[in-house]
N, C-alpha and C positions, 0 to 999 in steps of 0.2 A: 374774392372771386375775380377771376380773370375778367377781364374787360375790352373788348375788341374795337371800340371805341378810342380808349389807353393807343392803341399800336396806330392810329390813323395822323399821331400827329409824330412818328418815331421815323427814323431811316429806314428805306426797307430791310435792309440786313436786320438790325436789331426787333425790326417785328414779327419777322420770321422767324429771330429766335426765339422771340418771345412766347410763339403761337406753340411750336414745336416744342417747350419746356412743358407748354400749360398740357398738351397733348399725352406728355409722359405720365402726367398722375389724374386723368382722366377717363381711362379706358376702363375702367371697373369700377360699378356702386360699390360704396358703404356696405358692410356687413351692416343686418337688422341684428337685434336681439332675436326672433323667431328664426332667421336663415342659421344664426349662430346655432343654436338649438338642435337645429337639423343636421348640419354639420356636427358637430359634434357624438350626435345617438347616431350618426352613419344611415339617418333617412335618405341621404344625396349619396350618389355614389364616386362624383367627383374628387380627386385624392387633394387632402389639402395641409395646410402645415399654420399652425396658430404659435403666432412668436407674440412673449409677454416681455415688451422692453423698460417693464420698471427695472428700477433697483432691487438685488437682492432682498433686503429689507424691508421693502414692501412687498416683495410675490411673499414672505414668510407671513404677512397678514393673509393671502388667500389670493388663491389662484383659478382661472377658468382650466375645467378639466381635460388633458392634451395638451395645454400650453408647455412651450419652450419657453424659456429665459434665457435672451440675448439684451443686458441692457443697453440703450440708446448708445451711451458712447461708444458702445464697443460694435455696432449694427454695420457700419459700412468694412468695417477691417474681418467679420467673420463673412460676409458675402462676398467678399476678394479671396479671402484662402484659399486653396485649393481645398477638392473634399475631404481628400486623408483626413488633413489637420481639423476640418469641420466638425468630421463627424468625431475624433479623437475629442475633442472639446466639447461638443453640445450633445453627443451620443446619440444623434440621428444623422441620415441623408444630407446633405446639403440639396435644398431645394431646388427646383428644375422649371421650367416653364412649362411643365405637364401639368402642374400642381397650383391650384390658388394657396397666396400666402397671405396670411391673415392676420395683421397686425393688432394689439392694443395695448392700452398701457393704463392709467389710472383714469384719464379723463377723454381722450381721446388724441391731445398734442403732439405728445411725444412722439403715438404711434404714425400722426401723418410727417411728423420730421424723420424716423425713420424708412417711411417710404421715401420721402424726398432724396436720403441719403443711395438708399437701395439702389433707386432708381438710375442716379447717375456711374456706379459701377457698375449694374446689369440689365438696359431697358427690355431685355426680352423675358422677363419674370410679370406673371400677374399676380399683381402686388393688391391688396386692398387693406381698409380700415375698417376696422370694428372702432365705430367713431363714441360712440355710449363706454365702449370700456369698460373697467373695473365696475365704474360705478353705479353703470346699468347693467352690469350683470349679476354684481351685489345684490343691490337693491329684488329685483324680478328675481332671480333664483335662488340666490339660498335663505331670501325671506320666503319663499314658497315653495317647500322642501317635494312638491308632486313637479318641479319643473322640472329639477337636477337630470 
């Protein structure tokens, strides 16, 4: 966690930048498992975009329903493309800052390293994390097949 304390003994330039970074992956909660839920059955009507940054390999074990697959290495090079080449490759839109983008990936890391990534080639996207991931969504939904 940031620590505002941290910047009290830093130059002012570098605390500022520091504040200003922390600022970019702050502005939007965590996805819950319940918000996800909703989102996904279209109870919200907010338009949103869920990117799964495992490895291929792993989304072929199981995937959240709607997910994309953009894995991590490749996250900062498909939100620089332009949209032609996006949507040629991922066969949707390229995301928009209409839109919440909804990261996860198996435990949660991955997908706040891909915000992290995101972030510095586009801070005007609301980026968020499904921080439970894979393995809270395993777990709660398809062991409990009236969630799906």
């Amino acid at each position: 966690m940031f620590s505002l304390a941290r910047t009290a003994r830093l130059p002012a330039f570098r605390a500022t930048r520091m504040l200003l970074a922390a600022r970019l992956y702050t502005t939007k909660p965590d996805v819950s498992f319940e918000e996800l839920q909703k989102i996904i059955h279209g109870v919200t009507t907010k338009p949103y975009v869920l990117i799964d940054v495992r490895e291929p390999s792993e989304v072929a074990e199981g995937r959240v329903p709607t997910a994309v697959n953009i894995p991590l290495g490749d996250v900062a090079a498909a939100f620089a493309m332009p949209s032609d080449n996006f949507i040629a490759q991922y066969r949707i839109d390229r995301p928009s800052e209409e839109e919440d983008i909804i990261f996860y990936c198996r435990s949660g890391k991955r997908s706040q390293k891909a915000i992290d990534e995101v972030s510095r080639v586009d801070h005007t996207l609301n980026l968020r994390n499904y921080r439970g991931s894979w393995l809270d969504y395993s777990e709660k939904a398809l062991n409990n097949k009236s969630l799906k």
